[in-house]
DRENPA-3360 file (N, C-alpha, C; in nm, 2 decimals, always signed):
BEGIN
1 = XXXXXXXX = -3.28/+2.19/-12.43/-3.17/+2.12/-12.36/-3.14/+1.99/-12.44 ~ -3.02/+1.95/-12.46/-2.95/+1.83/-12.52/-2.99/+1.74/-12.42 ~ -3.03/+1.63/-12.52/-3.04/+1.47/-12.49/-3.02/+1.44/-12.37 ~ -2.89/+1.45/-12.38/-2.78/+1.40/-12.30/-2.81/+1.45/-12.12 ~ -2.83/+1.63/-12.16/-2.87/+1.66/-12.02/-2.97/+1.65/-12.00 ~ -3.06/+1.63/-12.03/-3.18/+1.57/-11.98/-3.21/+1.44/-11.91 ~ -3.12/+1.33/-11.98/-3.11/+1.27/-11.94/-3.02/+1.22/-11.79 ~ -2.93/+1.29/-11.80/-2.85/+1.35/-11.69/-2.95/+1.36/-11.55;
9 = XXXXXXXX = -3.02/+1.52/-11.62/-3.11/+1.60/-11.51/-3.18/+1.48/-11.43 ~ -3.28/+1.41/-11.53/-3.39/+1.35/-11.48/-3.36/+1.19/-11.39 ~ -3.22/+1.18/-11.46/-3.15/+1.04/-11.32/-3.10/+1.07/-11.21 ~ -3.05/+1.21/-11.20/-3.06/+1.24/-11.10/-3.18/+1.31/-10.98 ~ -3.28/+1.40/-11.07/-3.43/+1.42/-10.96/-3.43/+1.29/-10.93 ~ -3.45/+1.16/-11.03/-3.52/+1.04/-10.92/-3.45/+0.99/-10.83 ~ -3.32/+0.97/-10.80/-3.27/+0.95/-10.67/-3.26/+1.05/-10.58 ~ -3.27/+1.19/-10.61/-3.28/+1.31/-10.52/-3.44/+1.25/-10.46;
17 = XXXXXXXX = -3.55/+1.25/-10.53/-3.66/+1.17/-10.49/-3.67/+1.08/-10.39 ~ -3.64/+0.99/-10.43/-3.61/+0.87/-10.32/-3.56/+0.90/-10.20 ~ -3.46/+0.95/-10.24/-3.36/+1.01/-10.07/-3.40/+1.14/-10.03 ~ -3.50/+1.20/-10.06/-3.59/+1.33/-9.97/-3.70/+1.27/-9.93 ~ -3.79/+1.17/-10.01/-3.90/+1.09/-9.97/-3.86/+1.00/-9.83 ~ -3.75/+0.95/-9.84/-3.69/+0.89/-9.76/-3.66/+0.94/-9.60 ~ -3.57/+1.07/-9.64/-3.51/+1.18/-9.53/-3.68/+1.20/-9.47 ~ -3.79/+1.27/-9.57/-3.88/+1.27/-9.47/-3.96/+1.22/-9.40;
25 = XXXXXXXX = -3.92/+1.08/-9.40/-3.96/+0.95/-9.32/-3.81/+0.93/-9.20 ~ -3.76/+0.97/-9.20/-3.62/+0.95/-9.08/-3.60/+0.84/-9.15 ~ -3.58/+0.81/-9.27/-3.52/+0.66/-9.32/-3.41/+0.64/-9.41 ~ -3.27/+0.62/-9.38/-3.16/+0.63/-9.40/-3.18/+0.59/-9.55 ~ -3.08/+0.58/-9.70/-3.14/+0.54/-9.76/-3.00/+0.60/-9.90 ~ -2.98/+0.53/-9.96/-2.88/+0.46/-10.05/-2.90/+0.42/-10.23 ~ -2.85/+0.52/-10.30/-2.94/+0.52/-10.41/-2.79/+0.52/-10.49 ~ -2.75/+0.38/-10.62/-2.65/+0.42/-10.72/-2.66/+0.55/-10.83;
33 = XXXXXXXX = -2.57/+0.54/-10.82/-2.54/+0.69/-10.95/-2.37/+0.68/-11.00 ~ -2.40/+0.69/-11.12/-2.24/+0.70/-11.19/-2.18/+0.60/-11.12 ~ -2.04/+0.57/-11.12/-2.01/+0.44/-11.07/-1.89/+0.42/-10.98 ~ -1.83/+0.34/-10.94/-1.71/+0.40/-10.82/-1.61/+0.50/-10.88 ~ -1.61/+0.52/-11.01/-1.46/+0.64/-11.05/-1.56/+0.76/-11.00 ~ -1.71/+0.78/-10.98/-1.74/+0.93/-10.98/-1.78/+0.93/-10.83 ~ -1.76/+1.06/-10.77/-1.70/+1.10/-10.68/-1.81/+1.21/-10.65 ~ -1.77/+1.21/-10.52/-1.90/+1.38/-10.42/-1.89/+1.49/-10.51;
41 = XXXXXXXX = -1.75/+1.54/-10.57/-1.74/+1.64/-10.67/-1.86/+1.65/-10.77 ~ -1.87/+1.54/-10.83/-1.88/+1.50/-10.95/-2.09/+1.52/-10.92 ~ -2.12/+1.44/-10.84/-2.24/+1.45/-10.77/-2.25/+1.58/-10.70 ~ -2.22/+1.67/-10.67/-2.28/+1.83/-10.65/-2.28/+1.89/-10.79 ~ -2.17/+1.87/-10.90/-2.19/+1.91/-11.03/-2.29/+1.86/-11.10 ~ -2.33/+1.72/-11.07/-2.45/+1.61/-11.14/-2.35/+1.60/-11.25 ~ -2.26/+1.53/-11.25/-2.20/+1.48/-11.40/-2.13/+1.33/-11.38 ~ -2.22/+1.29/-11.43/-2.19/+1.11/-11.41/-2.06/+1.11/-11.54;
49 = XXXXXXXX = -2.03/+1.14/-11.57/-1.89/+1.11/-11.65/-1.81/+1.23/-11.68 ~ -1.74/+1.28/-11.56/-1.64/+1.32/-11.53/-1.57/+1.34/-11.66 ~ -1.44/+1.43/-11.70/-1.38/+1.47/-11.77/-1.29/+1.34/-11.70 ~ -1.16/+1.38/-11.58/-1.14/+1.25/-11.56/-1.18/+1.16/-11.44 ~ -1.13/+1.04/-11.38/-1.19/+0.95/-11.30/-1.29/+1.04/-11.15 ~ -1.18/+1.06/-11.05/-1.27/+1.12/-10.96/-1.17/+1.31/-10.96 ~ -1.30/+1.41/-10.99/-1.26/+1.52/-11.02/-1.22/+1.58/-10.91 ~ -1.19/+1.67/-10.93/-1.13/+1.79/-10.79/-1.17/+1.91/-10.85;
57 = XXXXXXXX = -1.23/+1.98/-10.78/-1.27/+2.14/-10.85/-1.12/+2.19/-10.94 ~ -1.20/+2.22/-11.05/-1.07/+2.27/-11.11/-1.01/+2.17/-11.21 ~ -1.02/+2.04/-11.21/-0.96/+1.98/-11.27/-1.06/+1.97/-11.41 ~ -1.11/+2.00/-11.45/-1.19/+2.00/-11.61/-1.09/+2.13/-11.68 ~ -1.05/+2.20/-11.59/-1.00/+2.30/-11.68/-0.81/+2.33/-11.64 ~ -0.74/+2.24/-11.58/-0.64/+2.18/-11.56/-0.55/+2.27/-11.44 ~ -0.66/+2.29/-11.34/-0.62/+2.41/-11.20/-0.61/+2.30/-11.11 ~ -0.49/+2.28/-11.03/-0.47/+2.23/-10.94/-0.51/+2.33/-10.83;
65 = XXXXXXXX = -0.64/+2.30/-10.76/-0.69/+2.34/-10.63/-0.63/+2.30/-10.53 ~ -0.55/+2.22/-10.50/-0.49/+2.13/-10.38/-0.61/+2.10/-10.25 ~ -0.55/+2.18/-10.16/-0.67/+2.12/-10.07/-0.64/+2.31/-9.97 ~ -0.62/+2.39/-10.06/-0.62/+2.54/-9.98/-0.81/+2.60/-10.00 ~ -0.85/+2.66/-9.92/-0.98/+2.72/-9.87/-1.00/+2.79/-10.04 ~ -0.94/+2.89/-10.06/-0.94/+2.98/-10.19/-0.91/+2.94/-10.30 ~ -0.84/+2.81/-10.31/-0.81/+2.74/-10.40/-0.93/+2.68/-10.46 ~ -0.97/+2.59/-10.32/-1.06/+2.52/-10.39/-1.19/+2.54/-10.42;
73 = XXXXXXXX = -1.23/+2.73/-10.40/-1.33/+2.79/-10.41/-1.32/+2.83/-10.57 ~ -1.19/+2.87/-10.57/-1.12/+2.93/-10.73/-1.17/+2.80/-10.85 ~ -1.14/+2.67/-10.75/-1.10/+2.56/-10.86/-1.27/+2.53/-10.93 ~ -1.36/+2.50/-10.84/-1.50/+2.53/-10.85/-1.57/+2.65/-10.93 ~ -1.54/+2.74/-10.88/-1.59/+2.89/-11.00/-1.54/+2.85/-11.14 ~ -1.40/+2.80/-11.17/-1.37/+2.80/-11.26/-1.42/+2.64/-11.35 ~ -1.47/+2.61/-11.26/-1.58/+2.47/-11.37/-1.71/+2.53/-11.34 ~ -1.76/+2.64/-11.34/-1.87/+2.71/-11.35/-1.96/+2.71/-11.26;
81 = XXXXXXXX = -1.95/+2.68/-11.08/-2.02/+2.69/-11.00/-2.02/+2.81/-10.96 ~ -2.11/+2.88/-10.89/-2.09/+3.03/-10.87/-2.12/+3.02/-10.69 ~ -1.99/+3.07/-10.63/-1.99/+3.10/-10.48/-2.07/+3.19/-10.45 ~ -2.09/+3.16/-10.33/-2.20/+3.25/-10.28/-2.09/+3.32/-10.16 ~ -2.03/+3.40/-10.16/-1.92/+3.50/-10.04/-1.99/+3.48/-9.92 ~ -1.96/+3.48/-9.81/-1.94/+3.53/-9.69/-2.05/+3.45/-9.65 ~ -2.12/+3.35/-9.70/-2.25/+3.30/-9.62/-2.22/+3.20/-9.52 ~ -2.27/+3.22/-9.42/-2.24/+3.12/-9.29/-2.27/+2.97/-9.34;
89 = XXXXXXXX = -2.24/+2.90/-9.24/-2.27/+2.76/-9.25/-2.41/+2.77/-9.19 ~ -2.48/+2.83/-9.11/-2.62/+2.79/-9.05/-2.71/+2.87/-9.11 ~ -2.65/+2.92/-9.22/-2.78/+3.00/-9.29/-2.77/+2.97/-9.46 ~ -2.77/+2.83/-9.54/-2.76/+2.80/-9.67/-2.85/+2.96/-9.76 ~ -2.77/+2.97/-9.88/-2.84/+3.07/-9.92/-2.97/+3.02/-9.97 ~ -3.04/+3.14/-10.00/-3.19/+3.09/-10.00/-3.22/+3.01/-10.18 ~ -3.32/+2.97/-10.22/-3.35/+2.87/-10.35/-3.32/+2.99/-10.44 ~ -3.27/+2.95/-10.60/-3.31/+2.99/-10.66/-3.32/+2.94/-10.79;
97 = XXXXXXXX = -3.44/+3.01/-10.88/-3.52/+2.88/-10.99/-3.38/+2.89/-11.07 ~ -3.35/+2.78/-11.11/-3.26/+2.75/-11.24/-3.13/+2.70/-11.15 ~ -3.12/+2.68/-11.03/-3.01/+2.65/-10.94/-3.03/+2.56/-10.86 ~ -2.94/+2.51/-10.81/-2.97/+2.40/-10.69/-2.80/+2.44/-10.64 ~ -2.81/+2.44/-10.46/-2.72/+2.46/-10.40/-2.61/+2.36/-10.33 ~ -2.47/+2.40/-10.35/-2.38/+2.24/-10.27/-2.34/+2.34/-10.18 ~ -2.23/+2.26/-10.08/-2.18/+2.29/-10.00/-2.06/+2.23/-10.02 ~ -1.92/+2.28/-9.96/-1.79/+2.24/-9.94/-1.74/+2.22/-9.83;
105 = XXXXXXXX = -1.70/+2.10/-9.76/-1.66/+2.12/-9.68/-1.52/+2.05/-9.65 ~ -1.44/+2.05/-9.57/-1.31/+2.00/-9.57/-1.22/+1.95/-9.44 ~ -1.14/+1.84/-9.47/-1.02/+1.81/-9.36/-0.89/+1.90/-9.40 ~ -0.83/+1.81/-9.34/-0.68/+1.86/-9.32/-0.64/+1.75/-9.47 ~ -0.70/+1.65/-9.51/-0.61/+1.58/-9.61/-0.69/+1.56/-9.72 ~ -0.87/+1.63/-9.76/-0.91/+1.55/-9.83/-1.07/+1.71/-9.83 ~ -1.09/+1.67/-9.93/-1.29/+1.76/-9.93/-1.40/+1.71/-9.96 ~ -1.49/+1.75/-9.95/-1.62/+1.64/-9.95/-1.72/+1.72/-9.95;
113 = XXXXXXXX = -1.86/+1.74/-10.08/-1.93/+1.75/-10.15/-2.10/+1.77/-10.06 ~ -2.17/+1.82/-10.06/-2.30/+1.79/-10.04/-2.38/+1.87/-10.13 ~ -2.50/+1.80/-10.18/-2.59/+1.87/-10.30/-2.73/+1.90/-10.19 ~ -2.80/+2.01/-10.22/-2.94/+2.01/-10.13/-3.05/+2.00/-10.24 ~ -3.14/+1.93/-10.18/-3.30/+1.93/-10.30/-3.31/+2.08/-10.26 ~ -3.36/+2.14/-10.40/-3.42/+2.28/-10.43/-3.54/+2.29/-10.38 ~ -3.63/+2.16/-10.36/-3.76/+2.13/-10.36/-3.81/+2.16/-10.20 ~ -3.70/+2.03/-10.15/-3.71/+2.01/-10.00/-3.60/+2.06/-9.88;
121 = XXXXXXXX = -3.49/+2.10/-9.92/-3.40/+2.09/-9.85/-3.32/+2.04/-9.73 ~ -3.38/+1.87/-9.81/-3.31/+1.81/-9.74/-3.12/+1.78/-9.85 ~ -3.04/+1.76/-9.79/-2.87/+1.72/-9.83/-2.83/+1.60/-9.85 ~ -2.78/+1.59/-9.96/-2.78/+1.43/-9.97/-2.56/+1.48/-10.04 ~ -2.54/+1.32/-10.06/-2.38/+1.31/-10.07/-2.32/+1.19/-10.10 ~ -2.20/+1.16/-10.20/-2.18/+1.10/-10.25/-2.04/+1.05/-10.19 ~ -2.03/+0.94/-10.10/-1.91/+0.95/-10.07/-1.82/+0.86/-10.12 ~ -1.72/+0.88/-10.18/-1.64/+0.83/-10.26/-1.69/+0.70/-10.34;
129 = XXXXXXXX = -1.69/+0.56/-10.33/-1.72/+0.48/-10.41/-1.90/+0.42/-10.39 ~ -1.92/+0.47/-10.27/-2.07/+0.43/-10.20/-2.17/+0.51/-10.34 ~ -2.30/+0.50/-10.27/-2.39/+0.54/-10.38/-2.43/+0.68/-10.33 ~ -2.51/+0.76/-10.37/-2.61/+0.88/-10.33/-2.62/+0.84/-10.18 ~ -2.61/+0.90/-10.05/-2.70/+0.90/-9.95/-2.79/+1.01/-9.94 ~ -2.85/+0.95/-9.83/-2.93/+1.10/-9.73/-2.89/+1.08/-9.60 ~ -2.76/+1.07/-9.56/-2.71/+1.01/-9.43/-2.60/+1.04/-9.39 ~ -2.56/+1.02/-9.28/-2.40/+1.07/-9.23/-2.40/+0.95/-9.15;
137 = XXXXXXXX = -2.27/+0.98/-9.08/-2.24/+0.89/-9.00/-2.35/+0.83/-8.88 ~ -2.32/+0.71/-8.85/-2.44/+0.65/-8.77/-2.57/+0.63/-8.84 ~ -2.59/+0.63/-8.96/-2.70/+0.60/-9.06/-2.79/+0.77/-9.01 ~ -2.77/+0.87/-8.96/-2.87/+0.97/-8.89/-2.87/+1.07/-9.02 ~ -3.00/+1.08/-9.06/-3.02/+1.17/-9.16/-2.95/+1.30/-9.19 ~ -2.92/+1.33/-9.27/-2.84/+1.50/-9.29/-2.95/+1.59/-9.26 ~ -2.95/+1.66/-9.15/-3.05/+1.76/-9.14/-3.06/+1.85/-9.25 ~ -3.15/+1.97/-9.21/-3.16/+2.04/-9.35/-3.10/+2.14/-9.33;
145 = XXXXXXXX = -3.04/+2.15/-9.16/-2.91/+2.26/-9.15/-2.82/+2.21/-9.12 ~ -2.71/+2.17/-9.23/-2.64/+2.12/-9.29/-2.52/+2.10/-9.19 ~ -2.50/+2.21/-9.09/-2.41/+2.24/-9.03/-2.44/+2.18/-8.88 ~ -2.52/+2.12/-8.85/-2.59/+2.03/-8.71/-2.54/+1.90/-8.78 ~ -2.52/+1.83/-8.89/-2.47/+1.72/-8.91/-2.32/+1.68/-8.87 ~ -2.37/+1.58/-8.81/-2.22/+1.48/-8.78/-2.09/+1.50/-8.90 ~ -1.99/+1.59/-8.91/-1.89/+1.54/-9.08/-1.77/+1.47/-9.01 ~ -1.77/+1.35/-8.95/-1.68/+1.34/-8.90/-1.72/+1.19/-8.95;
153 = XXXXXXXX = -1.61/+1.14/-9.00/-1.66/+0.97/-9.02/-1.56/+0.86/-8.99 ~ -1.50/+0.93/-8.85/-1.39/+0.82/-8.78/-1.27/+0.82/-8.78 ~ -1.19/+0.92/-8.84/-1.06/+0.95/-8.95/-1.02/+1.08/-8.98 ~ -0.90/+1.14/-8.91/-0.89/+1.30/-8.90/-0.89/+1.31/-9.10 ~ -0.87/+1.23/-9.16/-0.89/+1.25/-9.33/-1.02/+1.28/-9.36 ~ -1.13/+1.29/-9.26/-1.25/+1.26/-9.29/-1.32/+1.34/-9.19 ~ -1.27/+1.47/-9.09/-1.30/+1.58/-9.02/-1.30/+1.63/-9.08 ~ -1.47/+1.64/-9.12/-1.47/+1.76/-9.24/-1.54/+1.89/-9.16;
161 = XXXXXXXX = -1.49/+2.03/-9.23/-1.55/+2.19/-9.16/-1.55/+2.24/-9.25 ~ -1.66/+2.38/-9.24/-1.71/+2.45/-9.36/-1.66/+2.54/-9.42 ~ -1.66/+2.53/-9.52/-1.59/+2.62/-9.62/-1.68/+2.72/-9.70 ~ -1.77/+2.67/-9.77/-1.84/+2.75/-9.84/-1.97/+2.66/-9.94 ~ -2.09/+2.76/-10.00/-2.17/+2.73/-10.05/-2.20/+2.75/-10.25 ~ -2.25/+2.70/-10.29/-2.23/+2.75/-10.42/-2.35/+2.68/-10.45 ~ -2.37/+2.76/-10.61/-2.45/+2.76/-10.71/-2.45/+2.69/-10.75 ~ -2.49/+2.57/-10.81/-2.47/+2.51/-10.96/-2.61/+2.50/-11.06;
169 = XXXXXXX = -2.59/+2.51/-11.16/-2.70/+2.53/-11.30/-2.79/+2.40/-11.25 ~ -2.90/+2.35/-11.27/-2.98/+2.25/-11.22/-2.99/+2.15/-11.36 ~ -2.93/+2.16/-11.48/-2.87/+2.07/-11.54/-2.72/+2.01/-11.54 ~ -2.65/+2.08/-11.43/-2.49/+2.03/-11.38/-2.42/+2.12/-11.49 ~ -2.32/+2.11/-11.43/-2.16/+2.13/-11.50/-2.10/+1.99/-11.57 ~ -2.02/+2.04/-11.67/-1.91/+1.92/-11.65/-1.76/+1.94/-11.63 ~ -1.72/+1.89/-11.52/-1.62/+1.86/-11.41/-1.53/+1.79/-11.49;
% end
């Protein structure tokens, strides 16, 4: 593995660290990564420097996903995350070695990202300019079924519902 992703990989286990050490203590908890241009996208891919500012599936390879269900499943496959078809929201697919699993979920004006530890499966998330959490709204931990969490953060921009689950390589993509 190149330098580069290694170094990549291993800044991100230590904040996945922190915020699962954390999660299994019920302790809300806030860790930097990449910097306000990188985005939830960018953090389910693990690529602290984006192709450009804040990504949108699809945009490394110049697909406008917009904000359609198939689109922005299409826009993701095609920066190399691999969908998982038809899997419910209360049943994440199960581990597998060389992978670590996100989730997609979405409003009416906007989509939003979650990565799960492979280790623990606890969900952590990057929301827009904030840092890594392990938290949703009301500081209350992201359960480990993903789909019992609060996605609502005050703002029909921000009524997020499930879309779908994916693969990504456990050294990231780049977006």
């Amino acid at each position: 593995m190149p330098l580069l992703e290694r170094n990549r990989d291993n800044k991100s286990k230590q904040v996945i660290t922190k915020l699962v050490t954390n999660a299994a203590k019920n302790t809300p908890g806030e860790e930097a990564w990449g910097n306000n241009h990188v985005n939830c996208y960018a953090w389910a891919a693990n690529c602290e420097k984006p192709h450009k500012g804040k990504p949108d599936p699809g945009s490394n390879s110049g697909y406008d996903a917009g904000l359609d269900n198939a689109r922005l499943i299409e826009g993701a496959k095609r920066d190399g995350m691999a969908y998982v078809a038809n899997a419910p929201a209360n049943d994440p697919p199960p581990f597998t070695k060389g992978y670590y699993c996100v989730a997609l979920y979405k409003s009416t004006t906007d989509h939003h990202w979650y990565r799960r530890d492979p280790e623990t499966g606890y969900w952590t998330h990057k929301p827009g300019a904030h840092g890594v959490k392990n938290y949703g709204p009301g500081f209350v931990i992201l359960p480990k079924q993903l789909e019992r969490a609060n996605h609502n953060y005050g703002m029909a921009a921000t009524d997020y519902h499930f879309v779908g689950y994916f693969y990504v390589p456990e050294e990231g993509i780049q977006v």
